[in-house]
C-alpha angles and dihedrals in degrees: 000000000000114000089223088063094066098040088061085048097054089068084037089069105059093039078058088056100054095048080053097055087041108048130162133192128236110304095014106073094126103134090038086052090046094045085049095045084052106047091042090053088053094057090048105267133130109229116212116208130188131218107223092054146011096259127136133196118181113190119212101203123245113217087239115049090194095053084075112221144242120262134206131194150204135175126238119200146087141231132242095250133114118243117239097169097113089217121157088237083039102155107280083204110096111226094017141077142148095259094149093058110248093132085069088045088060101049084049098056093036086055082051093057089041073053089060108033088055096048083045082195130154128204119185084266136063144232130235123203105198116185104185124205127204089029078141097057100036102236092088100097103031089064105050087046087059092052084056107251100154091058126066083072113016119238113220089183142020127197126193134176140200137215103243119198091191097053116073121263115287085357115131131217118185115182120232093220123331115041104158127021125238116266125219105175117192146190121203131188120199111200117205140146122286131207143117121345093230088050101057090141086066091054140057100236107216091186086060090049096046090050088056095046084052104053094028087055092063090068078061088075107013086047104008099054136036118267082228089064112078105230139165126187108183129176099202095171139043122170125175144131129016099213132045095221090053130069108209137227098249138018110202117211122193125181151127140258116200124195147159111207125059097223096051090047091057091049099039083042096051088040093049083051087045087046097051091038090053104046085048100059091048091054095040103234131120121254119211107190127199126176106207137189098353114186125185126245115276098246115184116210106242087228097051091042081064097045087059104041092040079060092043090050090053100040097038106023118263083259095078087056114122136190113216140177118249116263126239084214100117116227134194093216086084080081092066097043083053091067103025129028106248138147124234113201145174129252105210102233096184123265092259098079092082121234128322106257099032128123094236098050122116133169122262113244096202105059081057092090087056105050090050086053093051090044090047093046088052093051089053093043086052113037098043082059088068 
């Protein structure tokens, strides 16, 4: 790897280590937005900001406005966990930390614009920086989208990573085609009879009926859907009753359903509602229904995955090339692959750092330098093919 590559990522690191003492959940990333739009105006950018969310986009201008340009990205938001990690730069937030990495996004994107702002070099096209706020939560990308980012100029192509714990550490994995699966997150409310716990004939249990809908939702992938066909079909939240001598009213069920291809998501999605309808109506309780924060599939474009993987082999050796399945994590970054080919890939972080989503997690600085390098290689490939 270039020298100049881990130099940048030297400064990367403590700048990492501010956003991580300092995180901020979805919606809420004010002082993260103010710390980027700082440093960004320091190396020369003009940082555009938006008023119905905490997004940036700092443009790096192409020699040729018509000829479009390329756009990275990187997430911006925390999670509601407390941070066990012990770290000296541990979140000083209680109840909130940056467990899914994009502390470590961030630096990386930042020590692509000190990339920039050093070369001080110009291709006929540009170079968007994008920092996205509310990736957690799914409504991230779509928002910025509708404020027309990907317009003035126009990107013909977006590019994302993420930090990866069970890839070793600054090696690369670009997905050919499918990287993340497509996310349709419900609650469900099942509305019975309540009354006395040594009575239950007198009542219509909704706990009984939800015990049923969970076991009887699994035959929807191991009977309903090929074995050929990745699903996951997961009940992460059940809330119901207050006594154990009394059944309650209601019984509230939350949960996800992750797929890849559209056809088997319509049909996975109408024989999940027949399945609740008609467990219902055997157990004689009410189902209220509500789909909640769907998000699409991540789909690389097979063009743009080589693209990638052709900049990571030149900036890190072919031999820190990976091959990897694709995740059933769901990701908002599939928005913007619905407008613009793009790839989305994984920056192997080393299986030491422990899970994504778990209080003790932290980035690997050391894998920084090579997500600069990977970022930078893109910009040039693509760029010089103008």
């Amino acid at each position: 790897m270039d020298s100049q590559f881990i130099t940048l990522a030297a400064g990367c690191s403590e700048f990492r280590h501010s956003l991580h003492r300092k995180p901020e959940l979805s919606g809420t990333e004010f002082s993260t937005r103010e710390a980027l739009i700082a440093e960004l105006k320091a190396l020369g950018f003009e940082p555009q900001t938006f008023s119905n969310h905490q997004g940036i986009v700092a443009l790096w201008p192409g020699k040729d406005p018509s000829a479009g340009c390329v756009a990275l990205r990187a997430d911006m938001d925390a999670l509601p966990l407390r941070e066990e990690s012990g770290l000296a730069w541990a979140s000083q937030t209680p109840g909130v930390m940056h467990a899914c990495g994009h502390d470590g996004h961030m630096a990386i994107l930042l020590g692509v614009a000190r990339w920039l702002s050093q070369r001080g070099e110009r291709h006929a096209r540009g170079v968007k920086l994008v920092f996205q706020p509310s990736e957690e939560t799914g409504n991230g990308a779509p928002k910025m989208i509708a404020d027309g980012i990907l317009e003035n100029p126009k990107v013909e192509a977006m590019f994302g990573l993420h930090g990866w714990p069970e890839l070793p550490a600054g090696t690369v994995a670009v997905p050919d085609k499918a990287a993340m699966a497509g996310v349709d997150n419900f609650t469900l409310t099942l509305r019975g009879r309540g009354g006395h716990g040594a009575m239950p004939h007198l009542t219509r249990d909704p706990i009984a009926a939800a015990a049923a809908l969970i076991l009887a939702a699994q035959t929807l992938v191991s009977r309903k859907t090929s074995p050929l066909d990745p699903v996951v079909v997961t009940f992460g939240s059940i809330s119901a009753g207050e006594a154990p001598n009394i059944i309650p009213e209601t019984c509230t069920l939350r949960g996800t359903i992750r797929t890849f291809d559209p056809a088997v998501r319509s049909s996975l999605l109408a024989d999940f509602e027949t399945l609740i309808r008609n467990t219902s109506a055997a157990h004689g309780v009410t189902p209220e229904l509500g789909w909640l924060d769907a998000c699409p599939p991540t789909m690389n474009d097979p063009n743009m995955a080589v693209l990638a993987r052709n900049a990571a082999s030149e900036a890190l050796g072919s031999q820190n090339l990976r091959t990897s399945n694709p995740s059933m994590g769901g990701e908002d970054f599939a928005f913007f692959l619905e407008k613009v080919p793009g790839a989305y890939f994984w920056l192997g972080l080393g299986m030491d750092r422990g899970p994504l989503h778990n209080p003790r997690f932290d980035f690997n600085d050391e894998t920084l330098a090579a997500g600069i390098a990977v970022f930078a290689g893109i910009i040039a490939n693509y760029c010089k093919s103008a």
